[in-house]
C-alpha positions in Angstrom: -23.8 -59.6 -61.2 -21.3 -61.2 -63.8 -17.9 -60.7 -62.5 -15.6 -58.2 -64.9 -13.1 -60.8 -64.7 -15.0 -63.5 -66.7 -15.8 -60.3 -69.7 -13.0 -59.9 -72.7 -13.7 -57.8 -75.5 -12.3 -60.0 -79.0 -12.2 -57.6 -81.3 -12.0 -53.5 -81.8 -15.3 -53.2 -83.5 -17.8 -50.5 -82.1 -21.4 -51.5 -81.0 -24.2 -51.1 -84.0 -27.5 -50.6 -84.8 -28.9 -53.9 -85.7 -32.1 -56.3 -84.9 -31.2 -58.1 -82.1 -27.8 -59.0 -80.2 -26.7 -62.7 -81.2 -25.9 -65.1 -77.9 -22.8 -67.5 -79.6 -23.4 -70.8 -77.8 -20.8 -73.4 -78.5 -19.4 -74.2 -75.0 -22.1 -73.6 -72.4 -25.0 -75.5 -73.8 -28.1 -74.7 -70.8 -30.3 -72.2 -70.6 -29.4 -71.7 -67.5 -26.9 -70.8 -64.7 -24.9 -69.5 -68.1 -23.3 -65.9 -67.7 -23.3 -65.6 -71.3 -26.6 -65.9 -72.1 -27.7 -63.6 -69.0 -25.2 -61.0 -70.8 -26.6 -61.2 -73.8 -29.9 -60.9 -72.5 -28.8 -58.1 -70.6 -27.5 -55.6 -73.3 -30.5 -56.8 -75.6 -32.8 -55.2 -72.8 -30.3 -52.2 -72.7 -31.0 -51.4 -76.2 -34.8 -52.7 -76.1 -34.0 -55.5 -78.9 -34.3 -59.2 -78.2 -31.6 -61.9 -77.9 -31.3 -64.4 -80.5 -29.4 -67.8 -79.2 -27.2 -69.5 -82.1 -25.4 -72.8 -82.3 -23.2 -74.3 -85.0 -23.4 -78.2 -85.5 -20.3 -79.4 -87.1 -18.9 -82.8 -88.0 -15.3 -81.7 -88.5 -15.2 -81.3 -84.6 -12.2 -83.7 -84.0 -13.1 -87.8 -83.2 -16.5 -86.4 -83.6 -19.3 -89.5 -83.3 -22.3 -90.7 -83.0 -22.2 -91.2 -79.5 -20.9 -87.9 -78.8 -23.5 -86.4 -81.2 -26.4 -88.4 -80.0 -25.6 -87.1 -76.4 -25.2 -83.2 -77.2 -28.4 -83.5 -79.4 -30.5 -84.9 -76.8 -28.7 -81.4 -74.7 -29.8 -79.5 -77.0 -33.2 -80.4 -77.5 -33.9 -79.6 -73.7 -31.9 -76.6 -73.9 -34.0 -74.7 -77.0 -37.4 -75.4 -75.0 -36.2 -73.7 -72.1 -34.6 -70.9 -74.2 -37.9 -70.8 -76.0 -39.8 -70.5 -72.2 -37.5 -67.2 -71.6 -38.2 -65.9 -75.1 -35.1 -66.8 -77.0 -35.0 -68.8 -79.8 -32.1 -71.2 -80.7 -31.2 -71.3 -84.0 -29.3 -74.6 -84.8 -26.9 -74.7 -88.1 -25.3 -77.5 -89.4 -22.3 -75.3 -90.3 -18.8 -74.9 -89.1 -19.9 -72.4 -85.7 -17.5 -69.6 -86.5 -18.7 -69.1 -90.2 -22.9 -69.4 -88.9 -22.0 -67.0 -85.9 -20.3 -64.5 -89.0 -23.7 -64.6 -90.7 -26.1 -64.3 -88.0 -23.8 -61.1 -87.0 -24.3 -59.2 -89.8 -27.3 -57.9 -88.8 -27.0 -58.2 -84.9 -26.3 -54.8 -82.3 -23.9 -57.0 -80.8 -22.6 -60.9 -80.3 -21.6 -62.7 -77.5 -19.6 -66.0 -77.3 -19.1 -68.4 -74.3 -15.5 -69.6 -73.9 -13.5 -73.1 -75.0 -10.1 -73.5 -74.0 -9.0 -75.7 -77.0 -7.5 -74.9 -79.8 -10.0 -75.6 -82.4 -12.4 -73.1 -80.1 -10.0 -70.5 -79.6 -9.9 -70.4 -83.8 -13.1 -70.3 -84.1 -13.9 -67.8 -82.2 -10.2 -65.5 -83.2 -11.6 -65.9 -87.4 -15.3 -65.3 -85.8 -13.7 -62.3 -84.2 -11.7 -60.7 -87.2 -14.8 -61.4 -90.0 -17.7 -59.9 -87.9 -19.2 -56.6 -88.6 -19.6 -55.9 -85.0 -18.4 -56.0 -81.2 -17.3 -59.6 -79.4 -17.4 -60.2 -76.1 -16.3 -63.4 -74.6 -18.0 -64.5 -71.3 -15.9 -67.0 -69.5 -18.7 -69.8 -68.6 -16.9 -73.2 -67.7 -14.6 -72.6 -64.6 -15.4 -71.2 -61.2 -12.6 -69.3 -61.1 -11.4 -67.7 -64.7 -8.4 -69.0 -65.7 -6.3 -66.1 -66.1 -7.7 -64.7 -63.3 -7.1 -68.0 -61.1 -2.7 -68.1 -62.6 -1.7 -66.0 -65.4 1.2 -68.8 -66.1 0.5 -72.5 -66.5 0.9 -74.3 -63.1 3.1 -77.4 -62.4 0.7 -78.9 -60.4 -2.4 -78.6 -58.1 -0.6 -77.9 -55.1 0.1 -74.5 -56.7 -3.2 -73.8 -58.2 -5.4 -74.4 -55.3 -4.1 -71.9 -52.9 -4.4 -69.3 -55.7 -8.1 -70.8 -56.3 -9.2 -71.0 -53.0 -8.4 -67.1 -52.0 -10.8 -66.1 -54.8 -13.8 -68.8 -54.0 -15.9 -65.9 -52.2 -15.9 -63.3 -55.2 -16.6 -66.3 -58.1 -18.7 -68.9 -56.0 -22.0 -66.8 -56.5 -25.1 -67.5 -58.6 -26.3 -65.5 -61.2 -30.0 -64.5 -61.4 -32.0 -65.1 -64.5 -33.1 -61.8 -66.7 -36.5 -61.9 -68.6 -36.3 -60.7 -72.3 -37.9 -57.3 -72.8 -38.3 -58.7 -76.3 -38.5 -62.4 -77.9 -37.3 -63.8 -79.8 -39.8 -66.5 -81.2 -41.0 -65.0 -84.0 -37.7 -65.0 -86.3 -38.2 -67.2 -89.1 -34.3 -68.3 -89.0 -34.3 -71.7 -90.4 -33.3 -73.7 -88.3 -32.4 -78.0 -87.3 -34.8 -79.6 -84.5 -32.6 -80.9 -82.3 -35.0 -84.1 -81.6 -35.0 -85.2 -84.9 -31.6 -87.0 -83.9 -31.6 -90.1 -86.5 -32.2 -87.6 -89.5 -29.5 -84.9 -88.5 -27.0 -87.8 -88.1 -27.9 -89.3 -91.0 -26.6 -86.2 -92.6 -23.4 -85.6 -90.8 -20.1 -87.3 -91.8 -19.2 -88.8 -88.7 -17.9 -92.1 -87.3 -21.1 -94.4 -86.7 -18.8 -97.2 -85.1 -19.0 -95.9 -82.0 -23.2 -95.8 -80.7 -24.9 -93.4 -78.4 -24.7 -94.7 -74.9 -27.3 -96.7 -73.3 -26.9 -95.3 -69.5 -26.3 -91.9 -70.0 -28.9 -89.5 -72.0 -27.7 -86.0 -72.5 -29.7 -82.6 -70.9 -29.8 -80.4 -67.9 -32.3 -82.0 -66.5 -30.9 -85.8 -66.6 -27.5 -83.9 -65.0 -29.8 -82.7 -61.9 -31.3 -86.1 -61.6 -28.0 -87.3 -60.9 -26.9 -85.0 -59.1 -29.7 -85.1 -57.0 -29.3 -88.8 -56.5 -25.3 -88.1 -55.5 -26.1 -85.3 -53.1 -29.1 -87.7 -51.1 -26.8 -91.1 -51.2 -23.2 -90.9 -52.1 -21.7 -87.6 -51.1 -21.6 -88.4 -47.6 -18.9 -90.9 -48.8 -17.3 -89.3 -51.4 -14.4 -88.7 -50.2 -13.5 -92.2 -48.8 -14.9 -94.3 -51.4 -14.4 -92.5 -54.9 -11.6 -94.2 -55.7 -13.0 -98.0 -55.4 -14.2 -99.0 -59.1 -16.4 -101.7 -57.7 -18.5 -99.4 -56.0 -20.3 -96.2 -57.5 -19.8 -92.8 -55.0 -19.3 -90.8 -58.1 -21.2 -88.0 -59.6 -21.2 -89.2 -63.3 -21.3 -85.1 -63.9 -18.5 -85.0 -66.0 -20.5 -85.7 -69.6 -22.7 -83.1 -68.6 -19.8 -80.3 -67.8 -18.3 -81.5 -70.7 -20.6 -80.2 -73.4 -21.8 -77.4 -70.7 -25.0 -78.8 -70.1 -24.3 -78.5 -66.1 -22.8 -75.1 -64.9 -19.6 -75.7 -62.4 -20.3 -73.4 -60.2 -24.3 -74.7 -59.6 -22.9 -77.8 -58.6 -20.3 -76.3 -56.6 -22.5 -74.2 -54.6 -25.4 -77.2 -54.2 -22.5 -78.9 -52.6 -21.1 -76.4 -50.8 -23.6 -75.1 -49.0 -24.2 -79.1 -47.4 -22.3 -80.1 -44.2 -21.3 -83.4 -45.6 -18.3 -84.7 -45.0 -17.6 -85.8 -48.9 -18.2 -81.4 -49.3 -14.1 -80.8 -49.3 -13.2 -83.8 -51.4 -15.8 -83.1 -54.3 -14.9 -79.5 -54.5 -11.2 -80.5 -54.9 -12.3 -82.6 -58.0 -14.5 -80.2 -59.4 -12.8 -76.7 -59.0 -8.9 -77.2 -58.3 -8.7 -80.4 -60.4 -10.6 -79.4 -62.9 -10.0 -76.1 -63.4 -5.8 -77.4 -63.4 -7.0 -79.0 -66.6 -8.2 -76.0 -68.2 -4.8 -74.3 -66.9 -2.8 -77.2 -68.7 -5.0 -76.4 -72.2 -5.2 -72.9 -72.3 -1.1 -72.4 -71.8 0.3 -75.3 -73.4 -0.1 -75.0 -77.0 1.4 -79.1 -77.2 -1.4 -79.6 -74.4 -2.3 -83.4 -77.2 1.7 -84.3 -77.4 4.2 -85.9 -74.8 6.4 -82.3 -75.7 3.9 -81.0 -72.7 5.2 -83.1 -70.0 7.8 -81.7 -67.5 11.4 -81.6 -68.9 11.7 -84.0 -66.1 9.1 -86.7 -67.1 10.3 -86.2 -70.4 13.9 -86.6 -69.7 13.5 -90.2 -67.6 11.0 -91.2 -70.0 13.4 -90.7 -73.1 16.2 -92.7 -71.1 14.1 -95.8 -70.8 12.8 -95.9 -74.0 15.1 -99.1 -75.1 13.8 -101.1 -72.2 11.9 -104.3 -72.7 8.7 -104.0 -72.6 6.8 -107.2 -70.8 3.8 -107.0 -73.1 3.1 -105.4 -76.8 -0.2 -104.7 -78.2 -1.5 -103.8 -81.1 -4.3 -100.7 -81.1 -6.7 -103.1 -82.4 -5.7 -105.3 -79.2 -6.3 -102.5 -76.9 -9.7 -101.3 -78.3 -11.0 -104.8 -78.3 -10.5 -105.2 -74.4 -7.7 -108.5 -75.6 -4.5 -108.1 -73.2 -3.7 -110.5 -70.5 -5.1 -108.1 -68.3 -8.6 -109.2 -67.3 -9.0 -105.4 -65.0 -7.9 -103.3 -67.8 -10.1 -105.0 -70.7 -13.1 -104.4 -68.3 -12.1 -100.4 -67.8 -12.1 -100.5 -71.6 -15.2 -102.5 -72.2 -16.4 -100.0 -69.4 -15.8 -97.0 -71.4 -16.7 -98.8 -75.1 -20.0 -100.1 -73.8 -21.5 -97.2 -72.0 -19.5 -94.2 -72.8 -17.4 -93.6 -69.4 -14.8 -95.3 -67.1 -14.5 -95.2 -63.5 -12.0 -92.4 -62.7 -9.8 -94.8 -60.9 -9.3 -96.9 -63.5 -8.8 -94.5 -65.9 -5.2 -93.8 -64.1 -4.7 -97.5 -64.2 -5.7 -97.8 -68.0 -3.2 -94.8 -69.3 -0.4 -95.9 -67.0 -0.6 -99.8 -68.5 -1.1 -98.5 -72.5 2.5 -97.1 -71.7 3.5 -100.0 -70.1 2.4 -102.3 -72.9 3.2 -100.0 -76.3 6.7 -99.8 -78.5 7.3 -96.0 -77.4 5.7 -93.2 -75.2 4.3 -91.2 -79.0 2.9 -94.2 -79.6 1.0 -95.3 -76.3 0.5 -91.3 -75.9 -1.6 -91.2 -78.9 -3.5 -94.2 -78.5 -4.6 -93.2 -74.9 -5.4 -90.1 -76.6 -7.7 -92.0 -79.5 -9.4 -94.4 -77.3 -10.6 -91.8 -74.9 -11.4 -89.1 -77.2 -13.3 -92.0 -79.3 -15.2 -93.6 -77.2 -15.8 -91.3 -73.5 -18.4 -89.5 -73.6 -16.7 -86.5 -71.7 -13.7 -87.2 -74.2 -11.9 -84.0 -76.1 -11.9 -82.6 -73.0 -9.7 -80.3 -71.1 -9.9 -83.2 -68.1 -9.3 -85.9 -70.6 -6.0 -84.3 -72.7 -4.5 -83.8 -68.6 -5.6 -87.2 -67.4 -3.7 -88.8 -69.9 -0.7 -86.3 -69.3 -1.0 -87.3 -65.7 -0.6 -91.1 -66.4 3.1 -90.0 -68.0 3.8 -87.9 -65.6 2.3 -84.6 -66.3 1.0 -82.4 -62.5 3.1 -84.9 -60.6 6.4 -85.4 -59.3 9.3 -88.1 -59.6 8.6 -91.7 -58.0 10.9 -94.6 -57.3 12.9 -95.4 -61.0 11.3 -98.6 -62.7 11.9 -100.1 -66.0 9.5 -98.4 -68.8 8.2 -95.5 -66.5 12.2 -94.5 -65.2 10.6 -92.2 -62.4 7.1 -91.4 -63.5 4.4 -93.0 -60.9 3.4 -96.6 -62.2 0.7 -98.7 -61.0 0.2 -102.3 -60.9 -2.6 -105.3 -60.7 -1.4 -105.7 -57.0 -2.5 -102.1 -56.0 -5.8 -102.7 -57.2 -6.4 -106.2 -55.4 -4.9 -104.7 -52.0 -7.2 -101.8 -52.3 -10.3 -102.9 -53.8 -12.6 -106.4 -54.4 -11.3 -105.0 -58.3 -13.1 -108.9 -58.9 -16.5 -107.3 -58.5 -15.7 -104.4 -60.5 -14.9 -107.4 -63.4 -17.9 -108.7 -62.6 -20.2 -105.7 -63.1 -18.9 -104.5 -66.0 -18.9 -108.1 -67.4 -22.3 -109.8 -66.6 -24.5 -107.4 -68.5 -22.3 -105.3 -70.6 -22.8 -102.1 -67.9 -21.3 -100.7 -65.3 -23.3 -100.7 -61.9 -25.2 -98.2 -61.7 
């Protein structure tokens, strides 16, 4: 059963008679654990008409790459041989998503859309909405809990989120079984981009080639469950005590995966609940409440990618110490070439340039220093902003616009008053050699170009 919760209807039109009804995929790219889809099967079989998948390719996503491009293709190609196994085909467009999902509409019974909580998604689908000929229903398929159903207000911090979150776990932590097609799909003659042919379809995009695809991680379901596989057998045990130490590796390395909705949320949720591991508790912190915070912070606060979204208090300290001398300056070039004085932060950015992702840890430490070492907070707030959304694989991301909130103060609360930071938290080069043999982090990111893995 697909809770009513996760089910909003985006426009006023009335049902039709068409060919088939249209499955929107934009956010939730798997064939399966995807409430969307199994909707849109669903009312296809209700009317005895099949379920055609569709997905817009567009390069005027923002910071779009090759990396990021390279990694959601390689998704994608999985993801259209599964949908072809259950008897849907995928139709891929190089066209912006809203204006292909218009077209394939015309002649469709119904459409269906998954649900993004940025703004360029919420205007796709809003212009999608107002320009089709028929009915739009939105199936809420990246959170565990919906977000309005979770706060209907955006929260100050996870402290109060998670009680709200936790008291609805039983209804929203359930699996969703898998519907067979009454109908295929297959036999549509839609013309349509093969996925695997990734050098040619970049070739033709106008995107930013700088940045390469990543050598350690490959996009699809199916590399996601390998991982995750290897996590539940050897690391969550000690997830919760050793997550934080960046020259280890205890961490999931799901978020690439949840970022272009290759990984449902709540199959990894329920994998790990249903363990008796002591890492259980810790893990589901970072993947529901924490997570599902970020998508809070986007979906309510319109300035979600501007220091204006920062509590009037981080703000307010913030603004006061803006005249105070910074110890360092660099220039944007500096930062992105891994060339400050700092030998731990230009590995967490050679991290991130080199294989598309930086230990979470030192992520923190990374935002909190670019304030530290830029002229003002717009400016060290944009280029945290850049560099992540550049060169992370899980970057323009609902986790990735709140993380760098969080390292100016955003979901936290008022610390000891320093120069720079006033009283938002700041972290040092001492914290990390007192916690962690942050040496042997250095050295694994440095000897081969890669993280340990």
């Amino acid at each position: 059963m697909i809770q009513k919760e996760r089910l909003s209807l985006l426009n006023s039109k009335e049902p039709k008679k068409g060919d088939y009804v249209l499955y929107w995929m934009q956010a939730a790219q798997r064939a399966e654990g995807n409430p969307a889809l199994e909707y849109a099967i669903r009312a296809a079989n209700e009317i005895r008409q099949p379920c055609l998948a569709f997905f817009g390719l567009t390069d005027r996503f923002p910071e779009a790459n090759a990396r990021s491009m390279t990694f959601m293709l390689e998704g994608l190609g999985e993801t259209r041989k599964a949908l072809a196994d259950r008897g849907v085909k995928l139709v891929i467009m190089t066209v912006s998503p809203e204006r292909g999902a218009v077209e394939l509409a015309k002649p469709a019974s119904l459409a269906v859309v998954d649900r993004g909580y940025l703004r360029i998604q919420k205007e796709w689908r809003a212009r999608a909405a107002e320009d089709m000929p028929c009915r739009l229903v939105q199936v809420e398929t990246e959170v565990v809990v919906p977000v309005e159903t979770a706060s209907p207000k955006e929260e100050y911090a996870a402290a109060t989120l998670r009680p709200k979150i936790r008291r609805l776990l039983p209804e929203f932590l359930t699996a969703w079984s898998e519907t067979k097609p009454m109908k295929d799909s297959l036999g549509r003659t839609d013309a349509s981009l093969d996925p695997e042919d990734i050098p040619a379809i970049l070739s033709a995009l106008k995107i930013d080639r700088k940045v390469a695809a990543s050598p350690v991680y490959k996009g699809g379901t199916g590399e996601a469950k390998k991982r995750f596989r290897l996590f539940l057998r050897e690391r969550l045990d000690h997830f919760g005590d050793l997550r934080n130490d960046p020259s280890l590796d205890y961490l999931s390395h799901l978020s690439p995966y949840l970022h272009f909705g290759q990984v449902s949320p709540v199959w990894a949720a329920m994998k790990v609940a249903a363990t008796d591991s002591r890492g259980k508790d810790a893990f589901l912190e970072e993947l529901i409440v924490r997570r599902e915070l970020a998508a809070n912070f986007v979906h309510y606060n319109p300035r979600y990618d501007s220091p204006d979204s920062l509590p009037a208090w981080a703000r307010a300290t913030l603004r006061e110490h803006a005249r105070d001398e910074r110890p360092s300056l660099y220039s944007r070039e500096e930062l992105e070439a891994g060339k400050t004085h700092d030998p731990y932060w230009n590995a967490a950015q050679m991290e991130m340039v080199l294989t598309g992702k930086m230990h979470g840890y030192m992520r923190m430490y990374w935002g909190k220093k670019i304030l530290e070492w830029s002229p003002t907070v717009e400016e060290a707030y944009a280029a945290a902003l850049s560099l992540n959304n550049q060169y992370e694989i899980d970057g323009r991301d609902p986790n990735g616009f709140a993380g760098v909130a969080w390292c100016f103060g955003k979901h936290d609360r008022p610390w000891t008053r320093r120069p720079v930071f006033g009283s938002v938290r700041y972290m040092n080069d001492k914290g990390l050699r007192r916690k962690f043999d942050i040496d042997r982090y250095v050295r694994n990111v440095g000897g081969l170009g890669l993280p340990p893995s």
